[in-house]
C-alpha positions as CSV (number, residue, x, y, z in Angstrom):
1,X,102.6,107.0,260.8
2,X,103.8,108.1,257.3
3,X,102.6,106.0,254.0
4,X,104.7,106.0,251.1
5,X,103.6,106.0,247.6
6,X,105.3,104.8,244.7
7,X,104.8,106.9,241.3
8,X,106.9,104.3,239.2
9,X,104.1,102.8,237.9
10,X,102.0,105.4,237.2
11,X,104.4,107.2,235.0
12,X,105.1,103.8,232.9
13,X,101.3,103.5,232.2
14,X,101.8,107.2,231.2
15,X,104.5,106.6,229.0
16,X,102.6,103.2,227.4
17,X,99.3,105.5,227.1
18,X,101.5,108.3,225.2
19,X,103.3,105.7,223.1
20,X,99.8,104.1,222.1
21,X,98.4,107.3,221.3
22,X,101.2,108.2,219.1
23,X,100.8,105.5,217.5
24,X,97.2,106.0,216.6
25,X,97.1,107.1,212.7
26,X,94.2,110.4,212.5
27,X,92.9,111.0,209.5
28,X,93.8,113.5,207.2
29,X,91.1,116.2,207.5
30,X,90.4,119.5,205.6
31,X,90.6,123.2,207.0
32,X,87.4,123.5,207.0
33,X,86.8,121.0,209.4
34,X,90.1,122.0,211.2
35,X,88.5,125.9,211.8
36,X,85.5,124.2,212.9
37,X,86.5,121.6,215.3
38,X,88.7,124.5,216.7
39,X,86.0,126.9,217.1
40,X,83.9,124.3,218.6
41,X,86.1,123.2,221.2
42,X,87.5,126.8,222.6
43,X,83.7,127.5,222.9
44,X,82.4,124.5,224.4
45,X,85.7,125.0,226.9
46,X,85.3,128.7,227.0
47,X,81.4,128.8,228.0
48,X,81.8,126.3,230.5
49,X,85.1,128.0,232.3
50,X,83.7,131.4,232.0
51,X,80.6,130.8,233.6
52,X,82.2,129.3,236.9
53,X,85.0,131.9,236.7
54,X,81.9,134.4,236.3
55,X,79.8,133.2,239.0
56,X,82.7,133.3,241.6
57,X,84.1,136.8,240.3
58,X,80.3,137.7,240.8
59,X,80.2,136.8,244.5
60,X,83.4,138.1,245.3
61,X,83.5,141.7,247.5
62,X,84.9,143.4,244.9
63,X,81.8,146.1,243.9
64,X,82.5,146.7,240.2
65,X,82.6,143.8,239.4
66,X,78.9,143.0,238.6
67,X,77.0,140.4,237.0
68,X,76.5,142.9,233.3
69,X,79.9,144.0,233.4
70,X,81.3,140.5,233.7
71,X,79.6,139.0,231.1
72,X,80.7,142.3,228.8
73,X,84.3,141.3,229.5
74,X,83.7,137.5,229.2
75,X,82.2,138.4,225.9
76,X,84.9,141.3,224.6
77,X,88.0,138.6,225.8
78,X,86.2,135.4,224.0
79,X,85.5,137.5,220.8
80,X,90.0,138.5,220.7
81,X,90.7,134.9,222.1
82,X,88.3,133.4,218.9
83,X,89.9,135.8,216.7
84,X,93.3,135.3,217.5
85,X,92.5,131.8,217.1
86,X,91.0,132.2,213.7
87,X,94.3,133.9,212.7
88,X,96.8,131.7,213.5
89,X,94.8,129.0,212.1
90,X,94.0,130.9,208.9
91,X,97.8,132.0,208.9
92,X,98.9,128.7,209.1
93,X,96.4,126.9,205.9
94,X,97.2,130.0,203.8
95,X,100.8,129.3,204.3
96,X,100.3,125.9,203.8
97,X,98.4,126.5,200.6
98,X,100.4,129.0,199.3
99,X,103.6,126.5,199.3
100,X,101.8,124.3,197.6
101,X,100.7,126.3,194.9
102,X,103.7,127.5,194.6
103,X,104.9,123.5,194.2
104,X,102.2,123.4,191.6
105,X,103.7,126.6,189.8
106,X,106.8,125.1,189.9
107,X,105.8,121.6,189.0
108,X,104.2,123.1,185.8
109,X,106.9,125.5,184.9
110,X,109.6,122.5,184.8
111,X,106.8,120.1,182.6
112,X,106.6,123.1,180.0
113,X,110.3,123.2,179.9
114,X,110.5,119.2,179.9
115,X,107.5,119.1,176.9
116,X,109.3,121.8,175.2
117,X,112.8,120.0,175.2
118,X,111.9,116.9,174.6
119,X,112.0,115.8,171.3
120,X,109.6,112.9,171.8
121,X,105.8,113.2,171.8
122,X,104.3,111.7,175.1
123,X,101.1,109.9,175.3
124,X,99.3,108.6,178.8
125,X,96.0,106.4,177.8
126,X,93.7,105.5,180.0
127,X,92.5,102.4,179.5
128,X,89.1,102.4,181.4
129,X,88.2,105.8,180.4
130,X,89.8,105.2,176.7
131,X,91.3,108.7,176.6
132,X,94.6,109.6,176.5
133,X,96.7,113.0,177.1
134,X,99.2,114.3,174.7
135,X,101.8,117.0,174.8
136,X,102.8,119.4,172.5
137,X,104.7,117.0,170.0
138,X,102.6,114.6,169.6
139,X,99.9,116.8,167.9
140,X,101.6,116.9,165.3
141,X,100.9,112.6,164.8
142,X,97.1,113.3,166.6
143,X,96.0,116.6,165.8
144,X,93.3,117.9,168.4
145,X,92.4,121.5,169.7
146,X,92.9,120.0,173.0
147,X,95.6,117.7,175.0
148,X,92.8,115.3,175.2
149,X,91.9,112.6,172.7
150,X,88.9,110.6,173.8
151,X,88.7,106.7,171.5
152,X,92.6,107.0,171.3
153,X,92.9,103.0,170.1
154,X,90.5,103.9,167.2
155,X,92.2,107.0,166.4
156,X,95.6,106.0,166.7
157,X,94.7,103.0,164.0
158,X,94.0,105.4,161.9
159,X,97.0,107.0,161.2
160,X,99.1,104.3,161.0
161,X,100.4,103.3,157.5
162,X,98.5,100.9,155.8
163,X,101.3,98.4,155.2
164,X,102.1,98.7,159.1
165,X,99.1,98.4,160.8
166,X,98.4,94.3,160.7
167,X,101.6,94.1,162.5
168,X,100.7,96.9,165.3
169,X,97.6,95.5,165.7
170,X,99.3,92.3,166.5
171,X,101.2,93.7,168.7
172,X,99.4,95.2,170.5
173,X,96.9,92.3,171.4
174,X,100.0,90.4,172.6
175,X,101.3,93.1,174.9
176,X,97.7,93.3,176.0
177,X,97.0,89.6,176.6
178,X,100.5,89.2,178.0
179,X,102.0,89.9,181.3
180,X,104.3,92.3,179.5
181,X,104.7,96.0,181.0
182,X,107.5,97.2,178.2
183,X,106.6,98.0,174.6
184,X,108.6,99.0,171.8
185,X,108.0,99.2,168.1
186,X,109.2,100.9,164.5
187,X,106.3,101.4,162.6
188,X,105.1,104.3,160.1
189,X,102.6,107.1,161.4
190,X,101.0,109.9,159.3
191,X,102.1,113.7,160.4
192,X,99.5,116.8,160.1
193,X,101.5,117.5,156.9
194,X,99.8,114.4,155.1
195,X,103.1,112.6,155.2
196,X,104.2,109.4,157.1
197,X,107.2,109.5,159.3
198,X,109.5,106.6,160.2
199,X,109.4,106.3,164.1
200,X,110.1,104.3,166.8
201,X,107.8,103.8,170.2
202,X,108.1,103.2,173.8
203,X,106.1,102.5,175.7
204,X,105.4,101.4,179.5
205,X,101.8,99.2,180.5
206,X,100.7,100.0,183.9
207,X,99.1,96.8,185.4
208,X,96.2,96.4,188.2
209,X,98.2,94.3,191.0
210,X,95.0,92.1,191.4
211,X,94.0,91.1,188.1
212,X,96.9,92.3,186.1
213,X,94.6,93.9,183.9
214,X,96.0,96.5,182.1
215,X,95.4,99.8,183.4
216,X,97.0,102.8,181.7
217,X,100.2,103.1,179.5
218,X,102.5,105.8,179.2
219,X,104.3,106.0,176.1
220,X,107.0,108.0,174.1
221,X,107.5,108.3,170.1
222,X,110.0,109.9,168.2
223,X,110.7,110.9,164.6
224,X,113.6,108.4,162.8
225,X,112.6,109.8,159.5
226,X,115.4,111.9,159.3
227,X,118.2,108.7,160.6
228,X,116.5,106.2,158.5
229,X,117.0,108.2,155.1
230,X,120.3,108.7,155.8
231,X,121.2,105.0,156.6
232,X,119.4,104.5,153.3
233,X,122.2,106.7,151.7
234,X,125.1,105.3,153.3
235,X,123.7,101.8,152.8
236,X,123.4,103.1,148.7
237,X,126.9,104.6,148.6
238,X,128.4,101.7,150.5
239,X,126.6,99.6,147.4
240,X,127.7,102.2,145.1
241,X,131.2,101.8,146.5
242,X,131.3,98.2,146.8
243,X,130.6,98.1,143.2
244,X,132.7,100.4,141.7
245,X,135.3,98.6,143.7
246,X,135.1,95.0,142.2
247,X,134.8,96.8,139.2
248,X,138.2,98.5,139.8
249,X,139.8,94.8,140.8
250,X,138.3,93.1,137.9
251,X,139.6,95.5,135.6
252,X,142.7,95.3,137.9
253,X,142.6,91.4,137.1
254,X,142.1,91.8,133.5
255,X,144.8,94.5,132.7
256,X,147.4,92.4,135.2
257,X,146.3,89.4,132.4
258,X,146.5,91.6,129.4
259,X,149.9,92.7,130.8
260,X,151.7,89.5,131.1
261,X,150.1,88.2,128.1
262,X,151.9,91.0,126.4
263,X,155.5,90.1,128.4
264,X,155.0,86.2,127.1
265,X,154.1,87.4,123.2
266,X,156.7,89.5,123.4
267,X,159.7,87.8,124.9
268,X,159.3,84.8,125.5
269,X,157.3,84.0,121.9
270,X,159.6,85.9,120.4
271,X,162.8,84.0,121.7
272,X,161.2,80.6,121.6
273,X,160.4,81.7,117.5
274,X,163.8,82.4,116.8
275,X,164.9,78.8,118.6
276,X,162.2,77.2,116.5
277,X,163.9,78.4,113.2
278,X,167.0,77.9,114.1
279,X,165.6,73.7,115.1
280,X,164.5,73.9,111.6
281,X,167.4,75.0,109.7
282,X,169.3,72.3,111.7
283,X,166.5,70.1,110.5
284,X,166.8,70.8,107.0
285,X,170.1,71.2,107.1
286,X,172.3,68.8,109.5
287,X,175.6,70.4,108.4
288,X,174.6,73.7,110.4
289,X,173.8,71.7,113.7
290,X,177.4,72.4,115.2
291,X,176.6,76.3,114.5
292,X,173.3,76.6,115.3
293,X,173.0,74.1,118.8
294,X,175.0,76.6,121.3
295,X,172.2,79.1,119.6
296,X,169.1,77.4,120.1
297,X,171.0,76.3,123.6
298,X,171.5,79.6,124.2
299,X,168.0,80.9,123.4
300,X,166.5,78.3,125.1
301,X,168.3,79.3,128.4
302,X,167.3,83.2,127.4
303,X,163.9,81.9,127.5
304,X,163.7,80.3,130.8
305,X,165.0,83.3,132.6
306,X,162.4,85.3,131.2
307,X,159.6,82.6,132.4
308,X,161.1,82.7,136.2
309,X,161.3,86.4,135.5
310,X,157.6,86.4,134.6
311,X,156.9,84.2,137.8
312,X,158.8,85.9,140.3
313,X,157.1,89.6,139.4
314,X,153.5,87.3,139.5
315,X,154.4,84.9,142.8
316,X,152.7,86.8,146.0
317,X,156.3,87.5,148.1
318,X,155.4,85.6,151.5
319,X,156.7,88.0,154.4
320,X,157.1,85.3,157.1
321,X,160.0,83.9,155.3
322,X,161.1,87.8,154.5
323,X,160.7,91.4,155.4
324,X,159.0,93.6,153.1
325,X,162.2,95.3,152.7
326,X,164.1,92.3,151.5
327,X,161.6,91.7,149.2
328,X,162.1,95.2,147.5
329,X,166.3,94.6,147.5
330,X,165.7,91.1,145.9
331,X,163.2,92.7,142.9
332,X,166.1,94.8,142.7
333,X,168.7,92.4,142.6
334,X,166.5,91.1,140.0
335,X,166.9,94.0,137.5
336,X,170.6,94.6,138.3
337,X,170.9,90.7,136.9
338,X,169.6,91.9,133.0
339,X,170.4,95.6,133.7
340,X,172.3,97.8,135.7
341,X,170.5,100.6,137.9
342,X,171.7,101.7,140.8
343,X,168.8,101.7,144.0
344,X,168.9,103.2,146.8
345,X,166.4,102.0,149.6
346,X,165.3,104.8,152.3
347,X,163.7,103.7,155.2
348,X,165.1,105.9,158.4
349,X,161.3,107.1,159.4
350,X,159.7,103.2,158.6
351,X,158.8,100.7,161.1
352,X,157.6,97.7,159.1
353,X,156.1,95.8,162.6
354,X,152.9,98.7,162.1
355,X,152.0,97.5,158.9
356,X,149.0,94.6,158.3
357,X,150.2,91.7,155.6
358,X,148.1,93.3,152.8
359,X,149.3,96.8,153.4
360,X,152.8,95.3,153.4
361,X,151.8,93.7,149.4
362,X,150.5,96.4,148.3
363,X,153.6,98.7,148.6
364,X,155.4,96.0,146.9
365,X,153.3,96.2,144.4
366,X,153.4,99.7,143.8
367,X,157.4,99.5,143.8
368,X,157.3,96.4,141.5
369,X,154.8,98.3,139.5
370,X,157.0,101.5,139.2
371,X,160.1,99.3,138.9
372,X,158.9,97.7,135.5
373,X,158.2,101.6,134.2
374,X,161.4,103.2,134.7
375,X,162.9,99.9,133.2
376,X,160.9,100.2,130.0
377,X,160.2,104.1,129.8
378,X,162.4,105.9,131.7
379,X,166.1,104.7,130.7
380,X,167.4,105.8,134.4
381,X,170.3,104.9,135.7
382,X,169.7,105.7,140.0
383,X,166.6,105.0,141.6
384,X,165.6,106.0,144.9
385,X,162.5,104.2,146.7
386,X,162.1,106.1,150.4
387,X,159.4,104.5,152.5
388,X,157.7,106.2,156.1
389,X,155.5,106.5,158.6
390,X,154.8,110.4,159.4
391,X,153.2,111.7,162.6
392,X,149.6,111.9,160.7
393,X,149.8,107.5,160.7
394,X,150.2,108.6,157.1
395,X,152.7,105.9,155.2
396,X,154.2,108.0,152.5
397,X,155.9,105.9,149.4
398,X,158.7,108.1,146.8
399,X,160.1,107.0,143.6
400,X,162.1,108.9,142.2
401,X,164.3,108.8,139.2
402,X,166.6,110.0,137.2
403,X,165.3,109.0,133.9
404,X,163.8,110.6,130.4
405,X,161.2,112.0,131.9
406,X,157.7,112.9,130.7
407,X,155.1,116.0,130.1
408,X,152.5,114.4,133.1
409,X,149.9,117.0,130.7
410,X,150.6,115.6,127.6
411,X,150.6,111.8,128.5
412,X,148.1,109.6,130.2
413,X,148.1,107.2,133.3
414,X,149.0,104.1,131.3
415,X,148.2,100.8,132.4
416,X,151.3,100.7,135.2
417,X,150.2,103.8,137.3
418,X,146.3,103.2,136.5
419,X,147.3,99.6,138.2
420,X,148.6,101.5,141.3
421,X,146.1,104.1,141.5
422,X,143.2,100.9,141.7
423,X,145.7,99.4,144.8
424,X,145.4,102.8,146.6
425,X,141.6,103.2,146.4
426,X,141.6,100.2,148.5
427,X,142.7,102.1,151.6
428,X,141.7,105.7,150.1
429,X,144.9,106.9,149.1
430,X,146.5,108.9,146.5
431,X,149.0,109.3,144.0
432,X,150.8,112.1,142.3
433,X,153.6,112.1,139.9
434,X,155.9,115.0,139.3
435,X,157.6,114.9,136.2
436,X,159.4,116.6,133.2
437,X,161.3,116.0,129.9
438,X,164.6,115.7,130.6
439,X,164.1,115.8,134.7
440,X,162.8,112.3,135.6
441,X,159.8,111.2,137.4
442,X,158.7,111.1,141.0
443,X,155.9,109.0,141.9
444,X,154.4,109.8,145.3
445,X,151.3,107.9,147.3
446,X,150.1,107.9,150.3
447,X,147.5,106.2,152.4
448,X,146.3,106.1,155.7
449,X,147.9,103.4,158.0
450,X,145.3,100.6,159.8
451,X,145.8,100.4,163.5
452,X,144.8,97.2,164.6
């Protein structure tokens, strides 16, 4: 009769009894206590073996093998088995140990590299211990022989700028007495120099997950001296620019006033005088009324030409009822009415579509402006206005004539060109005339084209 045993069982509670034990969390012990708990337990196992395997070896019929020389062996072969022990134990913490000083060699190397790159000085407070740790940079704010600064809150008060420290102070208790981990500020702090700096500080609160006290904070703050004085500049020369800009359009203003002041004195006063004395003589004189009428007619109708004259070179040209172009060939079909020039318009390299409405006006007004000096100055009988676009989104305006000329050395910018010069420093152009007794004038101006 055979019985049959089944091992299924057994090897499942095996496996459930590995499984729990893997799952059974030791705790992390030393290499001391690692040596020792191994020494212990190859003795305890190695005196209680050795004896058994001793007293049967002892009893066996083998004749050298006697009690003294047994225990010799048992003592020579536990002595290598402890020290081979030992040494693969030993090996194994030293290597261990080694890597992680070399971690720690490694870990320092990179924060000496990171504290000398960065261009921020750290700070970690403690808030229990009230000490905090700096690097390098922030000495230079907290000077100490040390990294350590023991009553940091009381320190750091003191080198805050008087003006600023109500307000950090404020601050502060906020962050503290808030559930706020973030932290930044612009304040003043005095430098080892004797000098306060302009900076900027960041800083992160580390909280106790129980009772959201705060625990340590970790901070960063760096030096906007440097940025602050130079947005003080620009903000001066922007002022300084600003200014000297109104001051350019108002004298613009007044000069453009002074200017057609001059044109009505001139012409139109002057015709309108001559029609007054000629409605006088008929006055005085009612024979002369069928001489002098068609006069004062005519002089009247002089008069009223120049007016719309006067009021066409003033009127803004709109450019959504006309291009900028036809507004240059209808100024110039203006002149040809009381004079004849020739004009030539140039505009092969142009695309008008790129320009904004007051870039568009203000080459108008440059022509317009240039216009009314070659017909008072120059005498010219061609005129050649050429307008472009080169590949530098430059736009490039010429003038040219053929008039009298002029010794650009000898004369200065009169009223016209200083005009046009004041439209250019709107977009920071320029100007330049070429020009020469005898040779006509070129005017020239540029300025920079605004992509929208």
């Amino acid at each position: 009769m055979k019985a049959t045993f089944s091992l299924q069982p057994m090897r499942m509670e095996k496996k459930s009894s590995l499984h729990a034990l893997s799952s059974i969390t030791l705790p992390r012990l030393s290499p001391a206590v690692w040596l020792t708990l191994s020494y212990l337990i190859v003795s305890i196992a190695w005196i209680i073996w050795s004896d058994s395997i001793a007293a049967k070896l002892s009893n066996s019929d083998y004749y050298y093998l006697t009690f003294e020389n047994i225990q010799v062996a048992k003592g020579i072969f536990f002595v290598f088995l402890s020290a081979t022990l030992l040494f693969f134990l030993s090996r194994k913490f030293y290597t261990g140990i080694h890597k992680s000083y070399e971690q720690k060699e490694s870990i320092e190397k990179k924060f000496n590299v990171l504290n000398e790159m960065a261009r921020e000085g750290v700070i970690d407070y403690n808030f229990k211990e009230e000490k905090a740790i700096l690097n390098d940079k922030m000495k230079f704010f907290f000077p100490s022989i040390g990294n350590t600064i023991s009553n940091f809150w009381e320190v750091y008060q003191t080198r805050i700028h008087p003006e600023d420290l109500q307000k950090q102070i404020a601050e502060f208790d906020e962050i503290i007495n808030s559930l706020k981990q973030t932290w930044q500020t612009e304040f003043r702090l005095l430098g080892t120099d004797g000098k306060y700096y302009a900076v900027i500080s960041n800083a992160y609160i580390i909280r106790d997950k129980e009772t959201d006290e705060p625990v340590q904070l970790i901070g960063a703050i760096q030096d906007i001296s440097e940025l602050r004085r130079l947005q003080n500049q620009y903000a001066g020369q922007q002022l300084k620019h600003k200014r000297t800009l109104a001051a350019s359009i108002i004298r613009a203003q007044e000069i453009e006033r002074n200017r057609w002041a001059e044109e009505l004195h001139d012409n139109v006063c002057q015709i309108l005088s001559v029609a007054n004395l000629y409605t006088s003589d008929i006055c005085s004189t009612p024979g002369n009324a069928n001489t002098m009428a068609p006069e004062v007619k005519k002089l009247i109708m002089e008069s009223i030409h120049e007016i719309r004259q006067l009021s066409a070179n003033i009127k803004t040209p709109s450019f959504n009822k006309e291009t900028l172009l036809e507004s240059i060939e209808r100024l110039a079909a203006n002149i040809n009415r009381v004079k004849t020039v020739h004009f030539t318009l140039i505009t092969a390299r142009f695309a008008e579509s790129k320009l904004c409405p007051e870039q568009k006006l203000m080459i108008y007004r440059i022509v317009q402006e240039q216009f009314n000096n070659i017909i008072k100055y120059a005498g010219a009988s061609e005129v050649e206005v050429r307008l472009a676009i080169a590949e530098n989104s430059n736009i490039e305006i010429s003038i040219k004539d053929n008039g009298n000329g002029f010794d650009t050395a000898q004369i200065k910018t009169g009223i016209g060109l200083r005009n046009i010069q004041s439209r250019l420093q709107v977009y920071n152009g320029n100007m330049n005339i070429q020009s020469s007794p005898g040779q006509g004038c070129e005017l020239a101006a540029t300025f920079k084209l605004a992509i929208a």
